[in-house]
C-alpha positions in Angstrom: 105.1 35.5 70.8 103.1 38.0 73.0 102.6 41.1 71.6 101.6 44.6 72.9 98.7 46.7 71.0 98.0 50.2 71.1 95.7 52.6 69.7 97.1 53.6 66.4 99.9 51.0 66.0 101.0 50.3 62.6 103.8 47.8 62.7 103.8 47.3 58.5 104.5 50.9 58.5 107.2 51.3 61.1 110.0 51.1 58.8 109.0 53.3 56.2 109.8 57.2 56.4 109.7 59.9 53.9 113.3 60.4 52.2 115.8 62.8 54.3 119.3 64.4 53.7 121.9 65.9 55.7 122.6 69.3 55.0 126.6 70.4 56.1 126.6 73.4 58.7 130.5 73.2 59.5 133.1 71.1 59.5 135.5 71.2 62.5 138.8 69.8 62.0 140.4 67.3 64.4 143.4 67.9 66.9 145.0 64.2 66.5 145.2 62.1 63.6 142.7 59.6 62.6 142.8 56.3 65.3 144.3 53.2 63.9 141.4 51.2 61.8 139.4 54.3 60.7 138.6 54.9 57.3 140.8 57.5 56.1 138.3 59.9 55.1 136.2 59.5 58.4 134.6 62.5 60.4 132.3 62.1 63.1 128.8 63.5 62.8 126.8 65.8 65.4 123.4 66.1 63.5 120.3 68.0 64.5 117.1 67.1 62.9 114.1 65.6 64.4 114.9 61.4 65.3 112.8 60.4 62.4 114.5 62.4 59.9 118.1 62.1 61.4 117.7 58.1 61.0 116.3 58.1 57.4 118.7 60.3 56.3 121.6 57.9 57.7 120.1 54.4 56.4 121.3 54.4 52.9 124.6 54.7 54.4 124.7 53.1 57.6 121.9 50.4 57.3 123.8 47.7 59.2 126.9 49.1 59.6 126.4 50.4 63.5 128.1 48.2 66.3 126.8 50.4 69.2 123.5 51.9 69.8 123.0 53.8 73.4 119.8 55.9 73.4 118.4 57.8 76.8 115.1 59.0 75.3 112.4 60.8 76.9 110.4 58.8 79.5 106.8 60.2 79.5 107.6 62.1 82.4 104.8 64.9 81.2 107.4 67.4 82.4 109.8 70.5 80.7 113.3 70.2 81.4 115.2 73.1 81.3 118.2 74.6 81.6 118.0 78.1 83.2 115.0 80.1 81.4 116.3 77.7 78.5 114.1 74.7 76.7 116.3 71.8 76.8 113.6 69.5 75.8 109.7 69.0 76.2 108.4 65.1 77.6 104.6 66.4 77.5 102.4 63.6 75.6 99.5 64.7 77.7 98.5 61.6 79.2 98.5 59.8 75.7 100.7 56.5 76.3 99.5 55.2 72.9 100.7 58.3 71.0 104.6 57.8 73.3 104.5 54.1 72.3 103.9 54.2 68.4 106.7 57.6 68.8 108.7 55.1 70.8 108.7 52.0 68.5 109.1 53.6 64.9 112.5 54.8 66.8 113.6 51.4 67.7 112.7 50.1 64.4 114.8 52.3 62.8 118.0 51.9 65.1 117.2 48.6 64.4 117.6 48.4 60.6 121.0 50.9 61.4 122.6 47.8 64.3 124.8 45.9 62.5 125.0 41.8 62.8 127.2 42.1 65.3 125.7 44.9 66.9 124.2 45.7 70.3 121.8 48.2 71.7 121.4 49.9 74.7 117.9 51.6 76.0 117.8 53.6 78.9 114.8 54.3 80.7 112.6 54.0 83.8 109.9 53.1 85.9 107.5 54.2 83.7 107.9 52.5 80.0 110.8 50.2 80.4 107.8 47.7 80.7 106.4 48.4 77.5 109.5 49.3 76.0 110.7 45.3 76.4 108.0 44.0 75.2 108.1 46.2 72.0 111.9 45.3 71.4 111.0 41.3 71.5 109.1 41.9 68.8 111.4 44.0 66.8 114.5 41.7 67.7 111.8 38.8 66.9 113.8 38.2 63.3 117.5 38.5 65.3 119.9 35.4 65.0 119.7 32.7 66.6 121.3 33.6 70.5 120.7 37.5 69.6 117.7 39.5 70.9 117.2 40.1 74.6 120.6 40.0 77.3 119.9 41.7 80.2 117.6 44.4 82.3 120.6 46.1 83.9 119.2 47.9 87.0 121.2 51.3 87.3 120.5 52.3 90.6 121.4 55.7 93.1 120.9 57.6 95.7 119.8 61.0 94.9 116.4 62.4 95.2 113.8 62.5 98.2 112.7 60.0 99.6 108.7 58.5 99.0 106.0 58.4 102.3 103.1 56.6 100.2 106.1 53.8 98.3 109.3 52.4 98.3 111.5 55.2 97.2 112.6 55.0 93.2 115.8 54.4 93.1 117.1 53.4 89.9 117.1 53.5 85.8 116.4 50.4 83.7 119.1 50.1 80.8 117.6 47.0 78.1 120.6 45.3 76.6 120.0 44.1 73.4 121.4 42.1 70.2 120.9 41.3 66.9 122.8 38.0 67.1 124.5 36.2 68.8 127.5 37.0 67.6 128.2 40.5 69.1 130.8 42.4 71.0 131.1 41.7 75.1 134.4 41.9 77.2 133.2 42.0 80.7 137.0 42.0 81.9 137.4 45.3 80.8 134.5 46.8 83.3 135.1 44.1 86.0 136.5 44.7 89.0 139.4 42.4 90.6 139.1 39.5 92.0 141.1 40.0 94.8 142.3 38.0 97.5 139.5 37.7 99.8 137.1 34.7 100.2 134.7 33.9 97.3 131.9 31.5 97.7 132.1 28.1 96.9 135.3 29.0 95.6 138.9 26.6 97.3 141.4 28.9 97.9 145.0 28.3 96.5 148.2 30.3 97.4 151.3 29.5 95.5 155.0 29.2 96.9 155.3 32.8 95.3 152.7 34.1 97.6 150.3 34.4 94.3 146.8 33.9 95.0 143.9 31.5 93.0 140.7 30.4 93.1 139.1 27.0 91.8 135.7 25.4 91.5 134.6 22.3 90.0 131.4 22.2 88.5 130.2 18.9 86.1 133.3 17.7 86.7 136.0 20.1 85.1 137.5 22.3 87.5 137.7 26.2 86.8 140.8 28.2 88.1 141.1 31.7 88.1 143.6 34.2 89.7 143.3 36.8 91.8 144.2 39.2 88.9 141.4 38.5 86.5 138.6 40.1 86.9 134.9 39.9 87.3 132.1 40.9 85.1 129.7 43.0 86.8 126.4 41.5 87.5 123.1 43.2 86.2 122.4 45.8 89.3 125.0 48.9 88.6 125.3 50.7 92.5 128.6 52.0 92.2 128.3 54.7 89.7 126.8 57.8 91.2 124.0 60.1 89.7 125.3 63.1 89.1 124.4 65.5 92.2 123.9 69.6 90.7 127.4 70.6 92.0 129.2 67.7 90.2 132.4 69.2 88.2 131.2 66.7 85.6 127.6 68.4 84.8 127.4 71.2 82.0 124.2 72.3 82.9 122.2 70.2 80.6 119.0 68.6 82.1 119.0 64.5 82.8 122.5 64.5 81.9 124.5 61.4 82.5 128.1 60.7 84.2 130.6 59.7 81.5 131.6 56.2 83.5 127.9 55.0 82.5 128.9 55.4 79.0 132.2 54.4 79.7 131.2 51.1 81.1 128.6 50.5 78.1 131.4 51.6 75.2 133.7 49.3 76.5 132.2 46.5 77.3 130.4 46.4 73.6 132.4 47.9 71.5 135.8 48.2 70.0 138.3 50.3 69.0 137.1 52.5 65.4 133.8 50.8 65.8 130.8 52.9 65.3 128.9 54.5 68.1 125.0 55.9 67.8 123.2 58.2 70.1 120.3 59.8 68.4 119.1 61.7 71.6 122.8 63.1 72.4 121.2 65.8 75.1 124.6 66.6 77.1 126.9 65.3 75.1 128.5 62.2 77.3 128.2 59.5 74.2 130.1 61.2 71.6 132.6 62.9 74.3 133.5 59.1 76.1 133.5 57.7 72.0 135.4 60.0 71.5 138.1 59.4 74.7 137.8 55.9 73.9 139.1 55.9 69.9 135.6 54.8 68.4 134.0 56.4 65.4 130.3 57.7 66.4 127.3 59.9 65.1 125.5 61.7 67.4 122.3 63.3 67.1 119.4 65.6 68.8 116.9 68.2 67.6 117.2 70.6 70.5 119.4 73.8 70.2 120.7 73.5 73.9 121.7 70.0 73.0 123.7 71.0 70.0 125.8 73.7 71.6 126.0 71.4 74.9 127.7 68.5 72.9 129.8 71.3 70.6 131.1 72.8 73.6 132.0 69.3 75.3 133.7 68.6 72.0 135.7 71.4 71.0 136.9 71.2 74.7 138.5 68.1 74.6 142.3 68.4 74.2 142.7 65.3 71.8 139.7 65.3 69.2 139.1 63.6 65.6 137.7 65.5 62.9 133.5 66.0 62.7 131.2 67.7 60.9 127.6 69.5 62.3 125.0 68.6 60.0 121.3 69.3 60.0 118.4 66.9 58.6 115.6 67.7 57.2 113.0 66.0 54.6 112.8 65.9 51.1 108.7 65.9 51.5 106.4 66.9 54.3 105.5 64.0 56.5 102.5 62.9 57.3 
């Protein structure tokens, strides 16, 4: 298996980090009752604590026991983002890609150990460390199931921004879709679009005497038929769901925030109703709100203040919401 080094890597250390605790702040009650398949003492979790401390504190608990993972973390883009005169969060590593890497893979280690069997994972990034990033989850996902590990690079690509002189313009987010078997959670008919009457290659056309349209191919000899009703699992290059442009009703004001119908697609296609939902870089919000709209369980967490109240605010907002509970980590020892 290739491997990638860097200065400082410690992979026999990656999964061990100093005890942590959750400490209650509030608990907000819900304005529904509990979705069908949820344990009956179940409240969602909005957490702030540095990643580290956030995921130790959960594993005792949760070790295994997460079906969906989606984290957008920062991308060494050496820049502040901000909202107003406000910190959202700092991606300054000052040049040092080995110090991002090590940051990068004790995080995926950990949300490893939390994915259950059946789990899947979901890593948004971009140009600049999806690269390594892949490389670092093959190893990780080296010990997966049989059939689990790597699925797909899912190109998520727009149209806002300026346009490069020197290059081809950059146009798109990488998302790395990952498992930990191969027994894990897909529908694709759920996020497909329809078929449709219109011509499909390679495809014999058939139109029954009720005017109902089909399609068939034969392919080593068995012959596949589908209608024009069913519907098609998106292929791996995402075009049709638009960055979110600064007058968007959608946006909250929250830097690098995401449109909900990328999270929509994701928690759909790879998760189920009452499953459990992870974001440990929550930013905006979008992952625990479209959980949320969708009937899953989730814990979200970030360490930034503006992240908090952005995701508290999305929350409370919502006219149909589950109980949850805002919790802060923190370590039961300094760490190293």
């Amino acid at each position: 298996m290739v491997e990638l080094s860097w200065r400082g890597k410690k992979l026999e250390a990656l999964g061990e980090v100093n005890g942590a605790e959750l400490r209650t702040r509030k608990v907000y009650p819900g304005t529904q009752t509990s979705e069908a398949g949820d344990p009956a003492d179940w409240q969602n979790r909005l957490i702030q604590g540095e990643r580290l401390a956030v995921l130790a504190a959960l594993l005792p608990e949760f070790a295994g026991q997460v079906n969906l993972i989606y984290i957008d973390p920062p991308f060494m883009t050496g820049q502040d983002f901000k909202s107003g005169s406000q910190l959202a969060y700092s991606d300054k590593w000052h040049g040092d890609l080995d110090a991002y890497l090590q940051w990068l893979a004790r995080t995926l280690h950990l949300l490893y150990r939390l994915l259950a069997e059946d789990g899947s994972l979901y890593v948004h990034l971009d140009w600049r460390v999806a690269h390594y990033a892949r490389v670092i989850l093959d190893e990780i996902f080296a010990a997966a199931l049989r059939g689990g590990g790597f699925q797909n690079e899912i190109i998520w690509h727009y149209q806002s921004g300026g346009r490069a002189t020197r290059r081809y313009a950059r146009k798109h987010d990488t998302i790395l879709f990952y498992t930990k078997s191969a027994r894990y959670c897909f529908h694709g008919e759920r996020i497909g679009e329809r078929r449709g009457p219109h011509k499909r290659n390679h495809m014999r056309k058939h139109t029954d005497e009720q005017g109902r349209v089909s399609w068939s191919i034969t392919s080593s000899g068995r012959t596949y038929t589908y209608s024009e009703e069913s519907r098609m699992t998106p292929a791996d290059v995402w075009s049709d769901i638009s960055h979110l442009h600064q007058r968007d009703p959608e946006r909250n004001g929250y830097a690098t925030q995401k449109p909900a119908a990328l999270l929509e697609r994701i928690l759909l296609a790879s998760s189920e109703p009452g499953h459990l939902v992870h974001d440990c870089f929550c930013g905006s919000g979008v992952t625990p709100v479209v959980a949320e709209q969708l009937g899953r369980r989730w814990i979200a967490s970030d360490q930034g203040d503006l992240a908090i109240a952005s995701t508290r605010a999305r929350l409370l907002a919502l006219p149909r919401r589950s109980p949850f509970v805002e919790q802060e980590s923190f370590y039961l020892r300094e760490m190293p």
